[in-house]
Structure formats: structure tokens, C-alpha cells
TORRO-993396 format. One record per residue (C-alpha): residue number from 0; z, y, x. Coordinates in steps of 0.02 Angstrom, whole numbers, plus 32768, in hexadecimal, padded with zeros to 4 digits. Layout:
N
- NUM, Z, Y, X
...
END
This chain:
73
- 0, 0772, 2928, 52AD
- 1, 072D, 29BE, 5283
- 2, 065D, 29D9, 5277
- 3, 0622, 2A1F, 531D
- 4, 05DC, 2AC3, 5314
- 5, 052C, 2B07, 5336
- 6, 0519, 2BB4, 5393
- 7, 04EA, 2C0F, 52FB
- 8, 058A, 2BC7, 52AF
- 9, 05D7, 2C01, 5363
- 10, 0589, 2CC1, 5366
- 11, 05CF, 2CD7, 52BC
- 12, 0681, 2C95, 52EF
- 13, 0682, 2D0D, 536D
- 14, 061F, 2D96, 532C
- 15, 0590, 2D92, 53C1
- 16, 04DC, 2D82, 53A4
- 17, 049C, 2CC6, 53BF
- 18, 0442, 2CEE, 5474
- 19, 04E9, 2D35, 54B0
- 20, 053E, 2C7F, 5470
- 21, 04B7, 2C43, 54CA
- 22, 04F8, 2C8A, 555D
- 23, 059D, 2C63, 5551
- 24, 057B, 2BA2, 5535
- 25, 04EA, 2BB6, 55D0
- 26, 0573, 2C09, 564F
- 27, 05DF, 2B72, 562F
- 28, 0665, 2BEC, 55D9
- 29, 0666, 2B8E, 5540
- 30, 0667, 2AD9, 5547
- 31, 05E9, 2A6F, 54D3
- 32, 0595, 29E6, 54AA
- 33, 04E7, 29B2, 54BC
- 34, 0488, 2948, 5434
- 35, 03E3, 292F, 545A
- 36, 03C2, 29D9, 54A7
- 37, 0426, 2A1E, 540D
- 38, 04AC, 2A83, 543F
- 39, 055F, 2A64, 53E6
- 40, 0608, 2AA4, 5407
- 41, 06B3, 2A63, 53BD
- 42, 070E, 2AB9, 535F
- 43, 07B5, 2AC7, 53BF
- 44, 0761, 2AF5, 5461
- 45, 071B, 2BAA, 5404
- 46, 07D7, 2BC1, 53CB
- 47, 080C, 2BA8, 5481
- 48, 078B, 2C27, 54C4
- 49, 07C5, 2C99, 544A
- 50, 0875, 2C8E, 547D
- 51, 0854, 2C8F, 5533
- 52, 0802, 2D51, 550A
- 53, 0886, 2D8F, 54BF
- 54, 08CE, 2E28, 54FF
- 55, 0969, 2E91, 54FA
- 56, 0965, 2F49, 54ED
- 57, 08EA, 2FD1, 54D2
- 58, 082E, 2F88, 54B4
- 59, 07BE, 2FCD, 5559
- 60, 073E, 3075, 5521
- 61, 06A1, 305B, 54CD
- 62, 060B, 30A0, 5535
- 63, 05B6, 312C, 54CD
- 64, 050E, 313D, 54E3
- 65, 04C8, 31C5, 5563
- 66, 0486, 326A, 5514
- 67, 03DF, 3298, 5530
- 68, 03C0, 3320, 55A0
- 69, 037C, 33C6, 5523
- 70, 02E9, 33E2, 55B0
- 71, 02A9, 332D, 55AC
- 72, 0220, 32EC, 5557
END
């Protein structure tokens, strides 16, 4: 068995800051482990979240930040 993850060792795997693998662990969309109030997720199950957000085709637009208006202050 592989060591169980913590969710810096999760942001990095999927290239998110830590609160936003926070998040994902909080929601319920990635399943873990709980060790004494530590938070630990198994390997396999970040491999299956990764799968599961795969996507075929072209990748959706980036939002571009808003321009500021010349006459605002």
C-alpha cells in the first residue's frame, strides 16, 4: 500500500493551491481519510479524480480580466 497523501502533497498533484484541495476534500469530491483531525487521501482515489475530469476536445476559454474604464479613477 501506498503512503496516504496529505493535501499539500494533493494541491501539488493537481496543481491547485492547498485551500482549493481543501475544498475539494470538504465538498466530499475527493474521498479521504481522517487521522486524528489530520486530513489524508490515498493515493489511487487522486488518480481516479483525475481521470473522472478528463475531457475530450477543445479546453473551455480562459476569462481575461476586464479593462479598466480610461475615465475611472
Amino acid at each position: 500500500m501506498e503512503s496516504l497523501l496529505r493535501v499539500k502533497e494533493l494541491a501539488e498533484r493537481l496543481g491547485v493551491s492547498q485551500s482549493k484541495a481543501y475544498g475539494l476534500v470538504a465538498e466530499g469530491t475527493i474521498e479521504h481519510v481522517a487521522i486524528d483531525g489530520a486530513v489524508r487521501v490515498e493515493p489511487h482515489v487522486v488518480e481516479q479524480y483525475i481521470s473522472q475530469q478528463r475531457t475530450v476536445g477543445t479546453p473551455p476559454e480562459r476569462r481575461r480580466p476586464r479593462k479598466k474604464a480610461e475615465n475611472s479613477r
